[in-house]
C-alpha positions in Angstrom: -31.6 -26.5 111.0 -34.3 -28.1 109.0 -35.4 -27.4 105.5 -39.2 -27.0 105.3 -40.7 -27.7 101.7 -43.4 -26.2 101.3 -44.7 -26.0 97.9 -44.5 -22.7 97.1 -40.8 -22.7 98.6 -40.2 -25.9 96.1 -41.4 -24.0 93.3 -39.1 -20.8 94.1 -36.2 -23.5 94.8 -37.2 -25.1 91.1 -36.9 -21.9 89.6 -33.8 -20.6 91.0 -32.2 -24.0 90.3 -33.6 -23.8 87.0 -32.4 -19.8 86.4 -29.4 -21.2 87.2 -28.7 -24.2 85.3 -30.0 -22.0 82.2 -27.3 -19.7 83.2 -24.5 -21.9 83.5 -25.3 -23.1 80.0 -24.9 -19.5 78.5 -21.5 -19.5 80.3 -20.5 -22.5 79.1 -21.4 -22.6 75.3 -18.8 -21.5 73.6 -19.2 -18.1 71.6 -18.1 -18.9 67.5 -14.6 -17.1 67.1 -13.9 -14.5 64.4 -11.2 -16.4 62.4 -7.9 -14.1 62.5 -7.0 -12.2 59.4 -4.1 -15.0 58.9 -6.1 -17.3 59.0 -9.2 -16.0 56.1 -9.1 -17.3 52.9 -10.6 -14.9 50.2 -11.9 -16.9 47.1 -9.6 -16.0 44.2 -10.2 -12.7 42.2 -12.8 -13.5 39.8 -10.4 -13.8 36.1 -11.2 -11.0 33.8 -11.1 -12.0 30.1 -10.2 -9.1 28.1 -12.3 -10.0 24.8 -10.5 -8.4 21.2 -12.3 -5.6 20.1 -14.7 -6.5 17.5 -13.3 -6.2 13.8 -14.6 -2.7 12.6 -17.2 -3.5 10.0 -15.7 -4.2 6.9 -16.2 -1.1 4.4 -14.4 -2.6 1.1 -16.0 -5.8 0.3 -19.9 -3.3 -0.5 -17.6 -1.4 -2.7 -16.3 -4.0 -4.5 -19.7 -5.6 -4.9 -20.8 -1.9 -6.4 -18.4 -2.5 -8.2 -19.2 -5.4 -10.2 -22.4 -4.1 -10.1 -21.1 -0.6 -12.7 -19.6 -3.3 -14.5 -23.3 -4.8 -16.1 -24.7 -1.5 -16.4 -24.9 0.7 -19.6 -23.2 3.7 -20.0 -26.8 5.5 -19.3 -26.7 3.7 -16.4 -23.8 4.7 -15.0 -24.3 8.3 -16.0 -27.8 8.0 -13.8 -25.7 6.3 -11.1 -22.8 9.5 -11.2 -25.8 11.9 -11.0 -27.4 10.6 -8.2 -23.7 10.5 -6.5 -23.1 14.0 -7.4 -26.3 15.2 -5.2 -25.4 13.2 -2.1 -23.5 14.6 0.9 -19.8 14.0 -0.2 -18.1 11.8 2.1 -15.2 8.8 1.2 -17.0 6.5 0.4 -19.4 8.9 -2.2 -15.8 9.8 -3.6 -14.5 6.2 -4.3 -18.1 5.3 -5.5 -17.6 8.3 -8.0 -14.7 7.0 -9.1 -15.3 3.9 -9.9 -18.4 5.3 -12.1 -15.9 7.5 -13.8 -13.4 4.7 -14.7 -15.9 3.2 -16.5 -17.8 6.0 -18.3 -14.5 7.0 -19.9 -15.6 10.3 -21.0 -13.1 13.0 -22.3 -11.6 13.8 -18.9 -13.4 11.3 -17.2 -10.1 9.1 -16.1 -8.7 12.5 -14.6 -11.5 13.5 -12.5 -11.7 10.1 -11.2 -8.1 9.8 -10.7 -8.3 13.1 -8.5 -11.3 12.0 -6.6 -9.7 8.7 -5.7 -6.3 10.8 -4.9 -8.3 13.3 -2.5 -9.4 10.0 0.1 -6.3 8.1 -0.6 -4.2 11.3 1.1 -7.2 12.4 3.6 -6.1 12.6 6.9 -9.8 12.2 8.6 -10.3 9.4 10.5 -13.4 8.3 8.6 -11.6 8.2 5.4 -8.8 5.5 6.9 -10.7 2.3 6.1 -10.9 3.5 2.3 -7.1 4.5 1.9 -6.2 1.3 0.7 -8.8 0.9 -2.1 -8.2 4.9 -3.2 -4.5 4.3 -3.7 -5.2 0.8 -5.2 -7.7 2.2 -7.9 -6.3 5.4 -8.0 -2.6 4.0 -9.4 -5.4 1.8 -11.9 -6.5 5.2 -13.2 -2.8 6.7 -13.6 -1.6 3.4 -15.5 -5.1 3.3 -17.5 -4.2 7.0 -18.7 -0.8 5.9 -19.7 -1.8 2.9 -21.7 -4.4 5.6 -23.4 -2.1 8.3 -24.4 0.4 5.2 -25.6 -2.4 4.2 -27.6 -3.3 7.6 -29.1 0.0 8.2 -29.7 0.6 5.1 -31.5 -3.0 6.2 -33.5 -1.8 9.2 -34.6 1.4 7.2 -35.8 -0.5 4.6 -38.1 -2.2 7.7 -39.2 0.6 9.4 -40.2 2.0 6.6 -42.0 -0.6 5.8 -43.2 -0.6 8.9 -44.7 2.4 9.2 -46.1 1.6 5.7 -47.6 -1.3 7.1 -49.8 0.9 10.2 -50.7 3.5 7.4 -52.0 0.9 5.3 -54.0 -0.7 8.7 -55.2 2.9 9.7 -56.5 3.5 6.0 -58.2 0.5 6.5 -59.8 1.2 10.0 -61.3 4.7 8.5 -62.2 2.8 5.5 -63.8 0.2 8.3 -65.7 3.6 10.2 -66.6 5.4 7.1 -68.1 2.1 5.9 -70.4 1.7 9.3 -71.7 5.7 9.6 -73.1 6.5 9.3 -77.0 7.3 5.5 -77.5 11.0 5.4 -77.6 12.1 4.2 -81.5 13.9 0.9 -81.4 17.5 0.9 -81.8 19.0 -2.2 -83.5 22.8 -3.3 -84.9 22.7 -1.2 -88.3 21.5 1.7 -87.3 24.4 3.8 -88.2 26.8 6.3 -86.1 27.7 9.0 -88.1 
């Protein structure tokens, strides 16, 4: 049997041979694998860093500074101030700055009402009212010993002035006892001869 080349049959041959070896290839590459599950690593969980909540904003240190600031003002001052108070929307902080004016005005009454203000946020049970507890009691226990020391000090006033008057009833009575005395008869003298009888 004889092979005849002709050149179309050469180019079928090179084709075929050629489908072929392109075939053979596909067979032969190896196909990537799929790692088994035993044999994935995951990268490690990403760390989650569970920041502090932020400080609540600090709600004393503006009183305080109001505070100093009652401190330079005259008492027509602070009278304006506790009028313009008294027309905002009461709320803890309104009532703590309210007190403070009143502890300085010291009006008749004026310790009291500030006393009772401070008393009403120191024993609130809102939640807006908890950052202002500690400053109500603070002050209002300043306002109880304040009206102490007062009514110690009254009382001790209206001591000096009763002694006091009882001391000008005791010069006023020396000095009728002294008016008495110069206005007697002049004793007469007794001497050795006068005679007993």
């Amino acid at each position: 049997m004889t092979c005849n080349f002709t050149p179309l049959g050469g180019r079928r041959w090179l084709l075929l041979t050629l489908s072929l070896s392109l075939a053979a290839c596909t067979l032969t590459t190896p196909r990537p694998t799929l790692p088994t599950p035993a044999e994935v690593t995951l990268p490690p969980p990403p760390v989650i860093v569970e920041l502090p909540p932020p400080p609540p904003p600090d709600e004393v240190g503006p009183l305080l500074s109001y505070h100093l600031q009652l401190r330079k003002m005259t008492q027509g001052d602070m009278l304006k101030e506790l009028s313009g108070l008294g027309l905002q929307q009461r709320s803890p902080r309104v009532a703590i700055q309210m007190g403070m004016v009143l502890m300085l005005t010291r009006g008749s009454g004026d310790l009291a009402r500030a006393q009772a203000l401070l008393d009403s946020v120191a024993t609130a049970t809102e939640t807006e009212a908890q950052p202002f507890k500690a400053l109500a009691q603070l002050l209002s226990s300043n306002c109880a010993e304040t009206r102490r020391l007062a009514e110690h000090a009254d009382k001790l006033a209206l001591q000096q002035k009763d002694s006091q008057r009882r001391i000008d009833q005791l010069n006023e009575m020396l000095e009728g006892l002294k008016t008495i005395e110069r206005t007697l008869p002049a004793r007469p003298a007794v001497g050795p001869q006068a005679v007993i009888k």
